[in-house]
ZAGU-800106 format. One record per residue: residue number from 0; x, y, z of N, C-alpha, C, CB in turn. Coordinates in steps of 0.1 Angstrom, whole numbers, plus 2048, in hexadecimal, padded with zeros to 3 digits. Glycine has a CB too. Layout:
node pos->NUM	nX->X	nY->Y	nZ->Z	caX->X	caY->Y	caZ->Z	cX->X	cY->Y	cZ->Z	cbX->X	cbY->Y	cbZ->Z
...
// end
This chain:
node pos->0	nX->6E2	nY->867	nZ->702	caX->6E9	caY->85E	caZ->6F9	cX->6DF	cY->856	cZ->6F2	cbX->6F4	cbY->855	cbZ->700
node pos->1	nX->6DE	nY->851	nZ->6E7	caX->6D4	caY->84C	caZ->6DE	cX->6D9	cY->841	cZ->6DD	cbX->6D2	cbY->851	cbZ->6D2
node pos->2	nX->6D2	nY->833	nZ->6DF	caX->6D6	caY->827	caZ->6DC	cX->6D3	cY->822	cZ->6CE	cbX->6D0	cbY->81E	cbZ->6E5
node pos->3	nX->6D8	nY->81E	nZ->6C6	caX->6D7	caY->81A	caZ->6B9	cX->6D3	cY->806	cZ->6BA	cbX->6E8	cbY->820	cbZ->6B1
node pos->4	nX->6CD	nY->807	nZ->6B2	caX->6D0	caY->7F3	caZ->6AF	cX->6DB	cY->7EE	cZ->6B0	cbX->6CF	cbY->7EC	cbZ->6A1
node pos->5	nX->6E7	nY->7F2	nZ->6A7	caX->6F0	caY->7ED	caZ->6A8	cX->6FA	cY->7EE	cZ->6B1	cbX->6F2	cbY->7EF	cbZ->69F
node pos->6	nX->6F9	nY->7F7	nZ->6BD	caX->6FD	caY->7F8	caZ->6CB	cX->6F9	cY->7EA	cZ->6D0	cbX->6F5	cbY->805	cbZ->6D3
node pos->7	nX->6E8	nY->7EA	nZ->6D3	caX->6E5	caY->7DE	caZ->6D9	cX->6E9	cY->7D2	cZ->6D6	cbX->6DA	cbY->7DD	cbZ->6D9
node pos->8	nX->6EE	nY->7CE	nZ->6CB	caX->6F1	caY->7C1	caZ->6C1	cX->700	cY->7C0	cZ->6C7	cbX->6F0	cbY->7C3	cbZ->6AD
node pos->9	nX->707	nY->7C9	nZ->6C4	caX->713	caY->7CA	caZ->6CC	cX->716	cY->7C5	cZ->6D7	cbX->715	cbY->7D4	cbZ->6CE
node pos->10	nX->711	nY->7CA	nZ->6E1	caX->70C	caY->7CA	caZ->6F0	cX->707	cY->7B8	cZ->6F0	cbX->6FC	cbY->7D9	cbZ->6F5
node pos->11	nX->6FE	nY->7B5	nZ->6EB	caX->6F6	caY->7A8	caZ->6ED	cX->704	cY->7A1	cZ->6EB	cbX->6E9	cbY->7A4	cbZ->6E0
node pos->12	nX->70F	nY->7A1	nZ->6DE	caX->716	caY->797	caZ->6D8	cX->723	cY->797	cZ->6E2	cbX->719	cbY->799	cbZ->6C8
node pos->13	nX->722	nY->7A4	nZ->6EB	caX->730	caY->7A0	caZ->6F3	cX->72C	cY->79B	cZ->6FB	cbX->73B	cbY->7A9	cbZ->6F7
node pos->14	nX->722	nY->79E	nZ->700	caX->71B	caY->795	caZ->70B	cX->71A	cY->784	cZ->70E	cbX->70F	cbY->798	cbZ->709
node pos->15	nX->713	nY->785	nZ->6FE	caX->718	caY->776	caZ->6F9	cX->725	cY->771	cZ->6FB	cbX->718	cbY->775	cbZ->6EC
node pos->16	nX->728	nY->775	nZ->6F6	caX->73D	caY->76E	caZ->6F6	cX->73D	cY->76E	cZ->704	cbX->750	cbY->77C	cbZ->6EE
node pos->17	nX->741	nY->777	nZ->710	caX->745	caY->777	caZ->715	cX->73C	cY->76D	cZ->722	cbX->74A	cbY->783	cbZ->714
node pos->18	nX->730	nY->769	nZ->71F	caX->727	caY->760	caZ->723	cX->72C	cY->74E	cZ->720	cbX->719	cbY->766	cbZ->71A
node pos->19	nX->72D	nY->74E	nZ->718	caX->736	caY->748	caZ->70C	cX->742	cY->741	cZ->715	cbX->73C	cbY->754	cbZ->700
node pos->20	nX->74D	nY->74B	nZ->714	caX->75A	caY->74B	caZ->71C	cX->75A	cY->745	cZ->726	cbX->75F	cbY->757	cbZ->720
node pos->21	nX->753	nY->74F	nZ->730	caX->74F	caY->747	caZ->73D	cX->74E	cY->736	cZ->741	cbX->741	cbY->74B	cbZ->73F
node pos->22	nX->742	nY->736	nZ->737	caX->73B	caY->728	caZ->738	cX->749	cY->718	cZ->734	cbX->72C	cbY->72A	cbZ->72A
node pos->23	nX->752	nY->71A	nZ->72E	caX->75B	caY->719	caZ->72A	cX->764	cY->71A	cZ->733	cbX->75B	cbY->71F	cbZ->722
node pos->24	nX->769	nY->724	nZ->739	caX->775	caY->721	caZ->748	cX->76B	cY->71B	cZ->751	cbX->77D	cbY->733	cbZ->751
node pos->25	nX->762	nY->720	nZ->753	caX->75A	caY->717	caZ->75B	cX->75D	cY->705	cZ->75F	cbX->74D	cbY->719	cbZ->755
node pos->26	nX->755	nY->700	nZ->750	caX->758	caY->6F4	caZ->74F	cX->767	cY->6EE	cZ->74F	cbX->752	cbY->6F1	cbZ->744
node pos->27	nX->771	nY->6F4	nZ->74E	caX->781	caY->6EF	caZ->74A	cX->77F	cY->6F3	cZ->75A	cbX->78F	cbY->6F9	cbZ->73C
node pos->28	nX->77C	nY->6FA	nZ->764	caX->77F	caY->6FA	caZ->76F	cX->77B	cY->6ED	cZ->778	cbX->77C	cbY->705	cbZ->773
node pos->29	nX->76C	nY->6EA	nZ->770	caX->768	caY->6E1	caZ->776	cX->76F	cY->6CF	cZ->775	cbX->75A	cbY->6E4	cbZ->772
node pos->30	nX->772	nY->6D1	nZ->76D	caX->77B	caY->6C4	caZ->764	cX->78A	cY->6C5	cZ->76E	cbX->77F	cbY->6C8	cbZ->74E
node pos->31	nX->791	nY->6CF	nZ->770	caX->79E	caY->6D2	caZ->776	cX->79A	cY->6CE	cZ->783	cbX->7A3	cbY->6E2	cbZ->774
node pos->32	nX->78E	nY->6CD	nZ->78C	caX->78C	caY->6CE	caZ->799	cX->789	cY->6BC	cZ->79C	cbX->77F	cbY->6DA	cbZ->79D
node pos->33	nX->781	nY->6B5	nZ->78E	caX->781	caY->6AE	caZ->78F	cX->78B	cY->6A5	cZ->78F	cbX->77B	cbY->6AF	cbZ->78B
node pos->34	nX->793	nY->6A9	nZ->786	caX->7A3	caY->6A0	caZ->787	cX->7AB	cY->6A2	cZ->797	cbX->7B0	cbY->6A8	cbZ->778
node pos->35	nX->7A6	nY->6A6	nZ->79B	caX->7B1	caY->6AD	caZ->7A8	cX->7AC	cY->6A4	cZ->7AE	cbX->7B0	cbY->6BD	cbZ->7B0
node pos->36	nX->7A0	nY->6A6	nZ->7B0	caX->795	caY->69F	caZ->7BA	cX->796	cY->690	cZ->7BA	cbX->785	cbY->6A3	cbZ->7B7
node pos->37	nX->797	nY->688	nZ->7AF	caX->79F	caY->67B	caZ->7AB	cX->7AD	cY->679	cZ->7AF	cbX->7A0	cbY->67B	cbZ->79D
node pos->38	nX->7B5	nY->67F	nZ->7AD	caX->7BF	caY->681	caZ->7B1	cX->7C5	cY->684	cZ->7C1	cbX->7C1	cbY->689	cbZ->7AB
node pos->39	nX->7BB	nY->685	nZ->7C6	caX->7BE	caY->686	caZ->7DA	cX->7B3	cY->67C	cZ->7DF	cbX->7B8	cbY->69A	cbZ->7E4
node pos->40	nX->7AA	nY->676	nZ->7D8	caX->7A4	caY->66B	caZ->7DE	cX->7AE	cY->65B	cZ->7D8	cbX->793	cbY->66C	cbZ->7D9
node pos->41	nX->7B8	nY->65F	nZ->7CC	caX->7BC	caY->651	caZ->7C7	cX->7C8	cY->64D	cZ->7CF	cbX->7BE	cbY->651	cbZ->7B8
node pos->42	nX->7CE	nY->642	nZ->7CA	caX->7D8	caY->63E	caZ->7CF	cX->7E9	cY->643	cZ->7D0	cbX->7D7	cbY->634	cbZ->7CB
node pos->43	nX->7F0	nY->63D	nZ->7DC	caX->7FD	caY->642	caZ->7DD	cX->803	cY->645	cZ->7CF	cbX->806	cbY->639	cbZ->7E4
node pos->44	nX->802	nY->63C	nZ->7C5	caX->806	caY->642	caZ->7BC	cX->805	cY->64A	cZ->7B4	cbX->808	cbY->63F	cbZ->7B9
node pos->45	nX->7F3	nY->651	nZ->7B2	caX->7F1	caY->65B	caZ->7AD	cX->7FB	cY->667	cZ->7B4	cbX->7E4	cbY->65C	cbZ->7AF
node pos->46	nX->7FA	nY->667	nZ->7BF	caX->7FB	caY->674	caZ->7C8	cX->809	cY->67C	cZ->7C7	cbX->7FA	cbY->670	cbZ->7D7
node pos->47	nX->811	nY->66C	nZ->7C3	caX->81F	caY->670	caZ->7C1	cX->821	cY->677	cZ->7B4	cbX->828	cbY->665	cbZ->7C2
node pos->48	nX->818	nY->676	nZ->7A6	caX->818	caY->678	caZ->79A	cX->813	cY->682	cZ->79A	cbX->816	cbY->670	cbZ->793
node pos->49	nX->80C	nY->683	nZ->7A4	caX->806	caY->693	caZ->7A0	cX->80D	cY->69D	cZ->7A5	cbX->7F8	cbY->695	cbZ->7A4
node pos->50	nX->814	nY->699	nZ->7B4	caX->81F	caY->6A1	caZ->7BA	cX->826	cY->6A5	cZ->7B3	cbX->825	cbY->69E	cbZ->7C2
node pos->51	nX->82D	nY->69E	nZ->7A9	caX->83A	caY->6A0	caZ->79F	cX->830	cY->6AA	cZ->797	cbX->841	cbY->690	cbZ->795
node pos->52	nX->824	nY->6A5	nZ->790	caX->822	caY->6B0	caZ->785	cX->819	cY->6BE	cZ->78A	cbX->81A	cbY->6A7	cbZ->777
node pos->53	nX->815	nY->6BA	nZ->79C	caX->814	caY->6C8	caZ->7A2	cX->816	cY->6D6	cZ->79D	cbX->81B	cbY->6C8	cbZ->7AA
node pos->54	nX->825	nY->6D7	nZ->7A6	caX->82B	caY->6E3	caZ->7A6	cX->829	cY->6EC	cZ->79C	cbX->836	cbY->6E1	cbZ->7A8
node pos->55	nX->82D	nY->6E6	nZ->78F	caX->82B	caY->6EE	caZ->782	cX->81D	cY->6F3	cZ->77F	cbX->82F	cbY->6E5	cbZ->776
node pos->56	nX->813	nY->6EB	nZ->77E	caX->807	caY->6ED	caZ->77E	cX->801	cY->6F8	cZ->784	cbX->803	cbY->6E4	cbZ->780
node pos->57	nX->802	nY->6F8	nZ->794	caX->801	caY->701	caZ->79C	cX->7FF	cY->710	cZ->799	cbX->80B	cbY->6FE	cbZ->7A1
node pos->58	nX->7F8	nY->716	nZ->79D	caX->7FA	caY->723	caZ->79C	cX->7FE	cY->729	cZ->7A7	cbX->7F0	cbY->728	cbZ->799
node pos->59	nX->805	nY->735	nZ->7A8	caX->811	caY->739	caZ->7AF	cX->808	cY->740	cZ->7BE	cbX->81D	cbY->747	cbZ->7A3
node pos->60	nX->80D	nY->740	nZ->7C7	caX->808	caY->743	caZ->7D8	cX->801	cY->74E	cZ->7D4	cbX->816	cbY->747	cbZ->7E6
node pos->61	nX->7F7	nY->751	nZ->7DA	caX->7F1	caY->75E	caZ->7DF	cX->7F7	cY->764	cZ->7E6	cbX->7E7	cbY->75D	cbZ->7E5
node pos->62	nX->7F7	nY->773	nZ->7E6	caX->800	caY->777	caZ->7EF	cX->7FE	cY->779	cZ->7FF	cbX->804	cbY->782	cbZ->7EB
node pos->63	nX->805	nY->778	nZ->80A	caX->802	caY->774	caZ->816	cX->7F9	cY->77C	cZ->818	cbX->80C	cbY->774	cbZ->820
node pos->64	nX->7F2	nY->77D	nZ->829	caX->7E5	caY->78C	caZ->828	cX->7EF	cY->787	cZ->83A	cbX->7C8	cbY->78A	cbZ->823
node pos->65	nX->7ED	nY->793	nZ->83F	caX->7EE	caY->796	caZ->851	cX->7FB	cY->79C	cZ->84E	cbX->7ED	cbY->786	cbZ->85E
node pos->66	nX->802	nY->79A	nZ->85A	caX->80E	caY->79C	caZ->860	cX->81A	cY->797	cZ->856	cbX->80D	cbY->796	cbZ->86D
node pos->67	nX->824	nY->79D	nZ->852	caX->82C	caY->798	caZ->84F	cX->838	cY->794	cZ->858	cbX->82E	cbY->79D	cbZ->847
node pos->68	nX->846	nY->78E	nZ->855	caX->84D	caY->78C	caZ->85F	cX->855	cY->79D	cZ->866	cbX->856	cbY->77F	cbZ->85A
node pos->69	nX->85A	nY->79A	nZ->870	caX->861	caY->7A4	caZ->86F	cX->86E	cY->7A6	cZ->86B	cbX->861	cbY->7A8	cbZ->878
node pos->70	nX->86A	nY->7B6	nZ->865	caX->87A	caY->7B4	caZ->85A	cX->888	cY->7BE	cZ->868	cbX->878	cbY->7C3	cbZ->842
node pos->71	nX->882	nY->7BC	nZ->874	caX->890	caY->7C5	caZ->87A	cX->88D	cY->7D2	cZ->87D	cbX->89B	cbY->7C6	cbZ->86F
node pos->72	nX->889	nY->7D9	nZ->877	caX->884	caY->7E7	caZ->87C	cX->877	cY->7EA	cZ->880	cbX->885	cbY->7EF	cbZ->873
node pos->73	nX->873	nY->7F6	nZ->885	caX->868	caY->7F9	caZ->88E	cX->85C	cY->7FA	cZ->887	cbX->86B	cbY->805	cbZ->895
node pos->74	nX->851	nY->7F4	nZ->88B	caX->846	caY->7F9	caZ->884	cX->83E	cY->805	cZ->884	cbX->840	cbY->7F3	cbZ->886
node pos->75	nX->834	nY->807	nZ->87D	caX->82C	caY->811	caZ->87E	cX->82C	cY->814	cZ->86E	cbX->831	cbY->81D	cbZ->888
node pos->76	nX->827	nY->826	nZ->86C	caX->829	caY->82A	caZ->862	cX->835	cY->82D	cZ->856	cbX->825	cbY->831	cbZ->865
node pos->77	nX->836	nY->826	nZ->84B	caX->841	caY->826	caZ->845	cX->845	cY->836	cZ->842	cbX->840	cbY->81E	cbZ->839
node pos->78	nX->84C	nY->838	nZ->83D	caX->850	caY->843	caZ->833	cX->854	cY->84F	cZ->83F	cbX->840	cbY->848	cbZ->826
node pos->79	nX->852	nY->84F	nZ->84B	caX->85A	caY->859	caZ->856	cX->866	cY->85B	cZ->857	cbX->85A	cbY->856	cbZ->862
node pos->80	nX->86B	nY->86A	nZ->856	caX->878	caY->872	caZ->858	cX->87F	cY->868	cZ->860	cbX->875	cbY->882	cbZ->85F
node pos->81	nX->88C	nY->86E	nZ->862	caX->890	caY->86A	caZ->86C	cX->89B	cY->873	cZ->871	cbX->894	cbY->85D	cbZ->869
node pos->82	nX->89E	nY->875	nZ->87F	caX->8A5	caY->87C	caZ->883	cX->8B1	cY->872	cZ->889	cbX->89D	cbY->885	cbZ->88C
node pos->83	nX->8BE	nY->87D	nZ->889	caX->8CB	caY->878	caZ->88B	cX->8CE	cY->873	cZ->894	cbX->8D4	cbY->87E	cbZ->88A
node pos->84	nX->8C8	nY->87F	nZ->8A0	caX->8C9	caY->87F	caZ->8B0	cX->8BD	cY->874	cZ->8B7	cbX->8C5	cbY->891	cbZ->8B7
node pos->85	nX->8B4	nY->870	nZ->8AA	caX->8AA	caY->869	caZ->8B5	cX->89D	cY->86F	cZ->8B8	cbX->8B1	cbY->868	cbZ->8C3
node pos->86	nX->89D	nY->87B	nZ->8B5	caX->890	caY->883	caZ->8B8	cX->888	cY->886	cZ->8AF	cbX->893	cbY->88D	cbZ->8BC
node pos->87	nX->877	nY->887	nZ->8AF	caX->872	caY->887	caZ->8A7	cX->872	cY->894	cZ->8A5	cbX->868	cbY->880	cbZ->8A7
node pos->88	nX->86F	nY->895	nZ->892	caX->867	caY->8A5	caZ->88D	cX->863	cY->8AC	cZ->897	cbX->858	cbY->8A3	cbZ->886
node pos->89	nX->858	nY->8A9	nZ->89D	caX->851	caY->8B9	caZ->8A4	cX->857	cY->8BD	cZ->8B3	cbX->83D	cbY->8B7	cbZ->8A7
node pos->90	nX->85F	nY->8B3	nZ->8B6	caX->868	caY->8B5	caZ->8C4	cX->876	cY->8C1	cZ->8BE	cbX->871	cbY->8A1	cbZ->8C9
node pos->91	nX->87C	nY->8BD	nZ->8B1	caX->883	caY->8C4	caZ->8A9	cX->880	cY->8CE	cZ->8A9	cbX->885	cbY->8C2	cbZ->8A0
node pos->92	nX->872	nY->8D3	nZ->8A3	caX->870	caY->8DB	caZ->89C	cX->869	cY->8E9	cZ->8AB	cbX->867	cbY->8D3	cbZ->88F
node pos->93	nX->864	nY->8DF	nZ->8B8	caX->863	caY->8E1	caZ->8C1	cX->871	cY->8EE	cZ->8CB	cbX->860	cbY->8D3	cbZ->8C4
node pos->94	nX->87B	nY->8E8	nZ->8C7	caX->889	caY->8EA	caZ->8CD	cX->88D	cY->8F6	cZ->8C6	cbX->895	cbY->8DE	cbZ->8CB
node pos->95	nX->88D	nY->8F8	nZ->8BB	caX->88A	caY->900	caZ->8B1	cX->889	cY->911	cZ->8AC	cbX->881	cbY->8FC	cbZ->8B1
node pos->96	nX->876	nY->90D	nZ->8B5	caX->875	caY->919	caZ->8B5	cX->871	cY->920	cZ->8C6	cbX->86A	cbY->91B	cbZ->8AA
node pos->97	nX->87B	nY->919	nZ->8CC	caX->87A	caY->91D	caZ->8DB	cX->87B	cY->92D	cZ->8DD	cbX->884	cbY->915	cbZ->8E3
node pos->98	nX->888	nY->929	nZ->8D5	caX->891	caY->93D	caZ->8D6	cX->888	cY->940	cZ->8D1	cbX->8A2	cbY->944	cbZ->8CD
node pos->99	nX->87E	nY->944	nZ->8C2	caX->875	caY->94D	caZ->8BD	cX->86E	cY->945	cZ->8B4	cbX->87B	cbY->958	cbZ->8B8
node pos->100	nX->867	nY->94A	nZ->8AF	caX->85B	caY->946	caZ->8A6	cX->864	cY->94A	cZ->898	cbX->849	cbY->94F	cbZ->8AA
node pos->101	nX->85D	nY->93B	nZ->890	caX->865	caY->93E	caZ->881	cX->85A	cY->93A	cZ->87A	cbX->874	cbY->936	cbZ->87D
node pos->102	nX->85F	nY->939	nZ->86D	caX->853	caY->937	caZ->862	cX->855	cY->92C	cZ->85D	cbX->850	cbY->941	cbZ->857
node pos->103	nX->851	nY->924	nZ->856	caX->84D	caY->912	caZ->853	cX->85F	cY->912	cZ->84B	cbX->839	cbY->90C	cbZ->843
node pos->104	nX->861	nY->919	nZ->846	caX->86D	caY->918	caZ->83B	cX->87A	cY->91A	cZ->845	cbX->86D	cbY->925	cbZ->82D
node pos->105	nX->87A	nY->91E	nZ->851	caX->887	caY->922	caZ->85C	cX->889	cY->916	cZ->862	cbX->883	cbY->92F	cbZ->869
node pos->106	nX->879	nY->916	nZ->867	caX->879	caY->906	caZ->870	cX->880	cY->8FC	cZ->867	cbX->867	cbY->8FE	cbZ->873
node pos->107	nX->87A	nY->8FB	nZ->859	caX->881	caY->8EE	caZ->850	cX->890	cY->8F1	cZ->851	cbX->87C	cbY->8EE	cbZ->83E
node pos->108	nX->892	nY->8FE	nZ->84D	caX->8A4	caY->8F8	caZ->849	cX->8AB	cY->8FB	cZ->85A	cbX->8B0	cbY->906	cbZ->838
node pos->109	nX->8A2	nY->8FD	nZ->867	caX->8AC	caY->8FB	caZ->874	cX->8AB	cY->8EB	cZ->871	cbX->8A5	cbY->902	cbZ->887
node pos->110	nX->89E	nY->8E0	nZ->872	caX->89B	caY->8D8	caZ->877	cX->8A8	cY->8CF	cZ->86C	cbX->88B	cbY->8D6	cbZ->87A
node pos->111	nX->8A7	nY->8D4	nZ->862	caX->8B3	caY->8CA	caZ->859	cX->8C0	cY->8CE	cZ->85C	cbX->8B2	cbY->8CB	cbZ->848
node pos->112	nX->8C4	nY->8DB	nZ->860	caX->8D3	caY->8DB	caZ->868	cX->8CF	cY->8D4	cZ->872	cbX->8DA	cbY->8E9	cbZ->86E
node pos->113	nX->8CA	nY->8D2	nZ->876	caX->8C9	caY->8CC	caZ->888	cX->8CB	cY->8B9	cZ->884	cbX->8B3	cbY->8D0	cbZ->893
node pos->114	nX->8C8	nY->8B6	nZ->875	caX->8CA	caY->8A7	caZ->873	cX->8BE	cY->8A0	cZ->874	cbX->8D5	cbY->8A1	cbZ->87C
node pos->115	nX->8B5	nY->8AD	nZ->871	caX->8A5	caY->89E	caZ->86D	cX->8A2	cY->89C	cZ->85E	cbX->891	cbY->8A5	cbZ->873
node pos->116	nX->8A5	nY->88D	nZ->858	caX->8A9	caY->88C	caZ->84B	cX->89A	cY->88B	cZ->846	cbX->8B4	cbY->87F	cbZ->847
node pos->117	nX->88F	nY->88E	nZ->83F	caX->885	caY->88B	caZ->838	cX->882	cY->883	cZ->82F	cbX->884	cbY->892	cbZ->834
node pos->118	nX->87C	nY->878	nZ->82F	caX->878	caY->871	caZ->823	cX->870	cY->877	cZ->818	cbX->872	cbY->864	cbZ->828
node pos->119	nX->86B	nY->87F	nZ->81B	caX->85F	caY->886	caZ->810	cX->867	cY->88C	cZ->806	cbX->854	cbY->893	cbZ->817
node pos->120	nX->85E	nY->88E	nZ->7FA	caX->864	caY->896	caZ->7F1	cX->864	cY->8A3	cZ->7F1	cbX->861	cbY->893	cbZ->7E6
node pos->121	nX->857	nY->8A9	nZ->7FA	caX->857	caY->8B6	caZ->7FF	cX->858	cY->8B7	cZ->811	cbX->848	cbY->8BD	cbZ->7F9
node pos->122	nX->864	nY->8B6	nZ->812	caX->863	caY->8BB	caZ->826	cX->859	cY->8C5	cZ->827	cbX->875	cbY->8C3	cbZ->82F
node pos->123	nX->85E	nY->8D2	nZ->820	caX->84F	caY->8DB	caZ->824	cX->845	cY->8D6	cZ->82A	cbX->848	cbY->8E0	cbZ->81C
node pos->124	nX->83D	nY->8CE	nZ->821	caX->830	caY->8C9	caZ->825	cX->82E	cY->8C4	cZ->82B	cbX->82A	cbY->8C6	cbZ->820
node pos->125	nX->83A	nY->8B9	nZ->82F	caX->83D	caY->8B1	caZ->83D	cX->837	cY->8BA	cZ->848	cbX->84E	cbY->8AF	cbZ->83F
node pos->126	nX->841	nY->8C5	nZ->843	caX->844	caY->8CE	caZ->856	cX->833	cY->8D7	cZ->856	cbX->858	cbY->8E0	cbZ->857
node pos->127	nX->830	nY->8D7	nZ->84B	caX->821	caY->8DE	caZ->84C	cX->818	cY->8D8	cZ->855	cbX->818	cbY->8DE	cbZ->83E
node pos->128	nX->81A	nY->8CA	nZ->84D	caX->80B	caY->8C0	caZ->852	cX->80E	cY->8C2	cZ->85F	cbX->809	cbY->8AB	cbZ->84D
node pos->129	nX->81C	nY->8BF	nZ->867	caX->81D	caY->8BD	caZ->875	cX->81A	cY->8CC	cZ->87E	cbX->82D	cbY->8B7	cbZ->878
node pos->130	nX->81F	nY->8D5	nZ->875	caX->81C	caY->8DF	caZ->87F	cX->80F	cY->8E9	cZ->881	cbX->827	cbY->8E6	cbZ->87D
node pos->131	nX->808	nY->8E0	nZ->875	caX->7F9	caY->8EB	caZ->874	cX->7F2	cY->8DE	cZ->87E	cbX->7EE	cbY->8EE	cbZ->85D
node pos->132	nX->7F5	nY->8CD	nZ->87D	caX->7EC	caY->8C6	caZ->883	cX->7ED	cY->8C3	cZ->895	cbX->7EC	cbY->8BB	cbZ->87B
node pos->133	nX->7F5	nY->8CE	nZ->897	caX->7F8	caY->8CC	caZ->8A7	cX->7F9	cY->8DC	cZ->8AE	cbX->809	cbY->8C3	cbZ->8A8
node pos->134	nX->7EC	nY->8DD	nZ->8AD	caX->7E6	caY->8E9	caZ->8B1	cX->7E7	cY->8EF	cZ->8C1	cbX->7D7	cbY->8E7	cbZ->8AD
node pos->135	nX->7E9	nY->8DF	nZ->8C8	caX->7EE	caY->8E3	caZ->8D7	cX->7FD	cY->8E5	cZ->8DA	cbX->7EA	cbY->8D8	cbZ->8E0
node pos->136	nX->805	nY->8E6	nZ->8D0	caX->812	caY->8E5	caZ->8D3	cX->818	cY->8F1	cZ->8CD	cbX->817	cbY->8D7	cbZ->8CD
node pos->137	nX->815	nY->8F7	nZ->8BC	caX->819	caY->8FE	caZ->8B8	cX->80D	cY->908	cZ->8B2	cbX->822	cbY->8F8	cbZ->8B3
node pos->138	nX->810	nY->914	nZ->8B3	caX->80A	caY->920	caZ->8B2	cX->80E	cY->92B	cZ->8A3	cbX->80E	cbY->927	cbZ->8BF
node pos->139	nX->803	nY->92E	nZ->89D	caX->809	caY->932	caZ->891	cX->802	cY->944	cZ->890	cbX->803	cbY->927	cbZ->883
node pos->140	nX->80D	nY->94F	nZ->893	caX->809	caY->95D	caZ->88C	cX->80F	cY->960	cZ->884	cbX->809	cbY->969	cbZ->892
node pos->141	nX->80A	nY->968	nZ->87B	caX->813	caY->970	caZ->872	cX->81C	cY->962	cZ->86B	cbX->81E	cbY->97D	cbZ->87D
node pos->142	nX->819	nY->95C	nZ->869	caX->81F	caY->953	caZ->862	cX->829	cY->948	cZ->866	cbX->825	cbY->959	cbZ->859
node pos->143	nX->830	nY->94B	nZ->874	caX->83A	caY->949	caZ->87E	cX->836	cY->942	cZ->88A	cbX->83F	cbY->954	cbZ->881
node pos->144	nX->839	nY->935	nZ->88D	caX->837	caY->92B	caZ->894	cX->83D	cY->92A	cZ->8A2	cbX->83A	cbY->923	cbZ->88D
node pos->145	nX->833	nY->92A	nZ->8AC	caX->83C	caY->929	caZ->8BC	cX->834	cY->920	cZ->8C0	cbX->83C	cbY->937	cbZ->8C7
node pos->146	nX->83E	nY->91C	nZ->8CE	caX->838	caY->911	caZ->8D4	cX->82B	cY->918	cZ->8DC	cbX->843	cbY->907	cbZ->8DE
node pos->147	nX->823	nY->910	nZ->8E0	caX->814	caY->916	caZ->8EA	cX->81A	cY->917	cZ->8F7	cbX->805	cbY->909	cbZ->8EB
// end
């Protein structure tokens, strides 16, 4: 890429401004900190006049950081299926294919007659991730999934 002059002049003048800018919130910050700072060393009756014209001034909470309260339900990972009976996915999907080995698409529509509702927009991939990442539990030939 070739720099031209008038690149650099460019480059220099926003630099400028925005050098500029700075220097400028800077000082209005510094003036704002100073009025505060007057304001909590002065008297009862500052404190009250500034209380009143507080709030407005104020800029609005940061938002909390840690724990929030509890809203009632269980923690952990959001966005998990849920089953009717109580039982998780790979226990389902476990029960399943006891009688025989099926293929990812049999398992899905037993495990959704059986009443395991999915939050995902693809269950497939749901039942993939679980059944390719649990290598001690379930066994894959020919395309068709049994328990070990």
């Amino acid at each position: 890429m070739k720099v031209y002059p008038s690149m650099k002049a460019d480059s220099l003048q926003k630099y400028v401004a925005l050098h500029e800018a700075l220097v400028k919130e800077k000082s209005a910050l510094e003036g704002r900190l100073t009025q505060i700072n007057q304001a909590l060393s002065g008297s009862v009756a500052v404190r009250t006049q500034v209380a009143a014209v507080a709030p407005a001034a104020m800029p609005a909470k940061p938002a909390r950081r840690g724990r929030r309260a509890s809203s009632g339900r269980p923690r952990g990972r959001g966005g998990r299926g849920r089953s009717t009976t109580g039982k998780s996915l790979k226990l389902m999907a476990l029960e399943v294919i006891r009688s025989k080995p099926l293929t990812r698409q049999e398992i899905l529509d037993a495990v959704k007659k059986d009443g395991y509702v999915f939050s995902s927009t693809n269950p497939l991939n749901s039942l993939s991730a679980m059944l390719y990442s649990n290598k001690k539990v379930f066994k894959v030939r020919d395309g068709k999934f049994s328990a070990v």
